[in-house]
N, C-alpha and C positions, 0 to 999 in steps of 0.2 A: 696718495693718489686721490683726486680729488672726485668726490662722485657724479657720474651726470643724471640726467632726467630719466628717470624710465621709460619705454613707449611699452603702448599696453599691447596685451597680448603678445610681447616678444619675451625671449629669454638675454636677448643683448642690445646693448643701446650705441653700440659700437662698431665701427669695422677695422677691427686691428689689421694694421699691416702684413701685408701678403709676404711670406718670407722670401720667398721668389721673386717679388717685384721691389723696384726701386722706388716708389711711391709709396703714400701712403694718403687713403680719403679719409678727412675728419668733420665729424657730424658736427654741427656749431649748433646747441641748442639754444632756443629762444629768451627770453627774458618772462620774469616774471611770470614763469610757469611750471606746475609743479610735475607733471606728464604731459607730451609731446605723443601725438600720433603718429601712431605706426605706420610703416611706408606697403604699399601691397605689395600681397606676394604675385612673382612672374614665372611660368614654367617654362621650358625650352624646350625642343625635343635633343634626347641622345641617341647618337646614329650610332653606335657601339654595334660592333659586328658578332660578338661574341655573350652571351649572359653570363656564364658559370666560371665565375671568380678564386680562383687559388690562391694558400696563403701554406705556407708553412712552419706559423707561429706553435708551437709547443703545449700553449696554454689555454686554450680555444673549446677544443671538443670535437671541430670541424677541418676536415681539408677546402671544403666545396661552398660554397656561398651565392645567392641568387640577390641581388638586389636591384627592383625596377625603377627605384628612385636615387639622385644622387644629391643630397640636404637634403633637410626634413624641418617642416614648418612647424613639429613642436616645438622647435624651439628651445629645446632643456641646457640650459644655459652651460653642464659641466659633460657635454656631448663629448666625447673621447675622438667621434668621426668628424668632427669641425675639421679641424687641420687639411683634412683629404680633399675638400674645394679649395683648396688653393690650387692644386695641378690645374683643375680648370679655369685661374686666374681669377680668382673672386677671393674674398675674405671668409677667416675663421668665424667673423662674427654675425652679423645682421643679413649678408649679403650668403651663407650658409642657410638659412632659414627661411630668406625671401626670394633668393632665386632656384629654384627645383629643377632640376636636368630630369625629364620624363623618356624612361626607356620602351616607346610604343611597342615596338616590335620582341620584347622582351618572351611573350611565350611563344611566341613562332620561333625564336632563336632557341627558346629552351629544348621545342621538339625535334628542331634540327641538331642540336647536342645529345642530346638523350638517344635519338636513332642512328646516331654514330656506330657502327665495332669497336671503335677507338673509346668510348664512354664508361669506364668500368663502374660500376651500380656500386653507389655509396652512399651518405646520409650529406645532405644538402641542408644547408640552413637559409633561412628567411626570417630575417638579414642578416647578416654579417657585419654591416655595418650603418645604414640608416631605416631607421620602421619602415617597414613591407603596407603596413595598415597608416600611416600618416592621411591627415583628412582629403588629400586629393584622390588617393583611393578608392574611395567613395563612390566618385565617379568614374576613374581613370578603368576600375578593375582587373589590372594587371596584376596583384598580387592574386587573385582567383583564378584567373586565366591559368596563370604560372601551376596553381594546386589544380586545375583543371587536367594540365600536361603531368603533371606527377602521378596525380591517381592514374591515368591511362597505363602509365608506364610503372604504376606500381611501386615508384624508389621511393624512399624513404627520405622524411623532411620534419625538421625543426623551427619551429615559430618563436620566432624572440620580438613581444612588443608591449607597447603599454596604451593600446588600443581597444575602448569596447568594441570596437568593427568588428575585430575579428569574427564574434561571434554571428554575424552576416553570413561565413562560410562554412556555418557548421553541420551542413551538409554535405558539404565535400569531406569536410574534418573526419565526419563517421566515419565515410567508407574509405580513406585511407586507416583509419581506426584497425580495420574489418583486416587486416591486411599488417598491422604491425610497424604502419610507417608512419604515424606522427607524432607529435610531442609538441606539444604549445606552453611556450612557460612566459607568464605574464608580469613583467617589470613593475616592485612595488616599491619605491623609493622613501614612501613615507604613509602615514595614516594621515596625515595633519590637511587639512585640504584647503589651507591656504597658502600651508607653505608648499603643496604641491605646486597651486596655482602660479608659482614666484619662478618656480625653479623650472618647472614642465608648462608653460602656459597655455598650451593647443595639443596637449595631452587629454586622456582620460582625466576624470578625477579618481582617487584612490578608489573609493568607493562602486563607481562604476567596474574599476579594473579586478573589483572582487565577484560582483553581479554577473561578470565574464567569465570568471572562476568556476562557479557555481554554474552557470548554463554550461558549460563544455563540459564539465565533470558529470550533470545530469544526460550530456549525451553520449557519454561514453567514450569521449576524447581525452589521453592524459593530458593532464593537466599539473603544472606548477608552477612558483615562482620565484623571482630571482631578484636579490632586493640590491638593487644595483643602478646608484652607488652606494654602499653606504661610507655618510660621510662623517669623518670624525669629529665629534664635537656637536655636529648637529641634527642626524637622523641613525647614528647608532645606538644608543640606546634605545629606538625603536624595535630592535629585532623582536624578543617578546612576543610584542603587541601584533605585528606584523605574518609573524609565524603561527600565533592563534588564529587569528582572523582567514588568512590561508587556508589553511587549516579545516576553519568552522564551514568557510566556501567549497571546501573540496579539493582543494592541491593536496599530489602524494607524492612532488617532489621536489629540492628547495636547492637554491644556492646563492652563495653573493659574491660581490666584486667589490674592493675599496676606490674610492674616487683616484683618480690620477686625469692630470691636466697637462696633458701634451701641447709643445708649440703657445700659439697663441691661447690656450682655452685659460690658461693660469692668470691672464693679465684680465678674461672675459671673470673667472672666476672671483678674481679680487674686485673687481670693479661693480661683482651682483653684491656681494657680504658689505661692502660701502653702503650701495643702496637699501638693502634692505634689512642688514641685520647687522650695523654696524660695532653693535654691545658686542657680538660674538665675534666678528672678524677675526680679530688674534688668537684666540682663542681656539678657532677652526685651522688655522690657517700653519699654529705651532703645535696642535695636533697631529696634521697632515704631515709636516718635517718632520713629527716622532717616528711617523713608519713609513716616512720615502727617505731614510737615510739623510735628513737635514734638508732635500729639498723638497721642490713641488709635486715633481713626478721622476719617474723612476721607468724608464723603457725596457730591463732586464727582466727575460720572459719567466723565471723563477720565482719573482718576488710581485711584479705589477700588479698581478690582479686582487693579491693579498695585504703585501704591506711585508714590515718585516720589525724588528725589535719586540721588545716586552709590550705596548702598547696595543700593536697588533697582534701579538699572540691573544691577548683581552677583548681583541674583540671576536677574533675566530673563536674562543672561548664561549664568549655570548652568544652567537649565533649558534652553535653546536647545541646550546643547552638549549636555546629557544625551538630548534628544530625537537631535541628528544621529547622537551615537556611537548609538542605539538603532535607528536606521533609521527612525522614524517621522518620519514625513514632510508627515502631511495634519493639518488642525485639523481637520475635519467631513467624514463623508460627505457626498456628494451625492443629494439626498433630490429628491422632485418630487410636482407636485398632477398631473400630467395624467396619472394615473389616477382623480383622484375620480370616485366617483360616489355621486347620491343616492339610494340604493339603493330603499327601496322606493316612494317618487316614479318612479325608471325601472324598475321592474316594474309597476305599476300604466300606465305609457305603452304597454306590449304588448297591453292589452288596447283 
């Protein structure tokens, strides 16, 4: 595979073919140049009638899922939720990152769910599947609006990102704190921050995502992280280092995930180790076969998020040891519903 030009600040320089459609757009890059600019990003609105997203994958941790954005402009080139903008007729790759489906109406739907009878009070994650905190957030603030409607109502919510923003809501964060409903675990993929910058481009940088660690943990919000991916061959032997450092910031609870490249991310994935880290390429690449059973990826909800053979026992191995020398000790806080309430249902009861 022949490699192309990188554009900066993306994670792909491609738009692999839509499985679902019969075409396919190809990027013709220039001459005579070694980086090609990146194209802007476009947001849209999603008129989605519904927010609270059901899944009954096994190996999650979650039933319930809120996510205000559909692609995410960081960008992180071995995204597992690429694939999922095809249903909207866009590509895995460039066209994932650059076009955002923005769901305005996201907390007003959340409170129209949550005031349901039909709503049974459970632990709800943000996100599921692309960052709740990605840089449009910033402005859009829907992911606060969203913890705006949860504190009201008191359920209980799970933060998965690799954003310093977060730490923007850590006032809300408390007083869900106060209450036993939140848990924010902060995606560390690497200490290296350059090869952060390759892999996550419109991410945090590692460091930032520790300084995030440390203020939430000083506010009395759990806090942990979840070093995911790790990839074999090239940020697994990080665990260690990643686990101290955690650790030294204030996480009291850890876990990871091995890389897997669903659909088109395998073709996005070989075509980043091309560009940028070509010595390793095989290397990564016939590691990753060692514990997807010979291939790329591996969709069987027992083995995905681990891997499976001797090679991957080695690596849950390292992580386990890096967790004990770290002290960390819990996978999850302990979160609870018997604070819900339906807030303006039992105000309206007083009268």
């Amino acid at each position: 595979m022949t490699a192309l030009p990188p554009l900066r600040g993306r994670g792909s320089s491609t738009n692999p073919k839509n499985r679902f459609e019969s075409t396919e757009r190809v990027l013709e890059p220039p001459d005579n140049e070694d980086e090609i600019s990146s194209p802007l990003t476009q947001f849209f609105p999603d008129h989605s009638k519904t927010i609270i997203a059901y899944n009954d994958s096994p190996d999650v941790g979650f039933d319930a899922s809120i996510n205000p954005y559909r692609g995410c402009e960081h960008g992180c080139v071995y995204c597992y939720a690429r694939p999922t903008h095809e249903y909207l007729g866009f590509s895995s790759g460039l066209d994932f990152e650059t076009k955002i489906m923005v769901k305005e109406d996201a907390p007003e739907l959340l409170r129209k769910e949550l005031s349901s009878r039909s709503w049974k009070p459970q632990l709800i994650a943000l996100s599921g599947n692309t960052d709740c905190y990605q840089p449009v957030e910033k402005k859009k603030q829907l992911t606060r609006r969203c913890l705006e409607v949860l504190l009201e109502f008191r359920n209980p919510v799970v933060i998965i990102t690799k954003n310093y923003l977060v730490t923007r809501d850590i006032d809300v964060l408390r007083e869900l704190a106060r209450y036993d409903c939140v848990g924010v675990t902060l995606s560390l993929t690497t200490l290296d921050a350059r090869l952060s910058s390759l892999l996550e481009p419109r991410a945090s940088r590692p460091a930032r995502r520790l300084v995030a660690i440390q203020a939430l943990a000083e506010a009395g919000v759990p806090v942990g992280y979840l070093q995911a991916p790790m990839i074999p061959g090239l940020t697994d032997a990080e665990a260690p280092a990643i686990a101290a450092a955690a650790a030294e910031a204030g996480a009291t609870f850890c876990g990871y995930v091995a890389l897997r490249l669903p659909f088109a991310v395998k073709t996005l994935f070989e075509q980043w180790l091309e560009q940028h880290y070509p010595e390793k390429k095989n290397k990564v690449l016939n590691r990753l076969r060692e514990i997807r059973d010979g291939k790329l990826n591996d969709p069987n909800f027992t083995t995905r998020m681990r891997g499976s053979g001797i090679f991957a026992e080695q690596m849950a191995e390292l992580f386990q040891l890096a967790q004990k020398k770290s002290g960390i000790n819990k996978r999850w806080p302990k979160l609870t519903t018997e604070h819900f309430r339906r807030a303006a249902t039992d105000q309206l009861a007083l009268f």
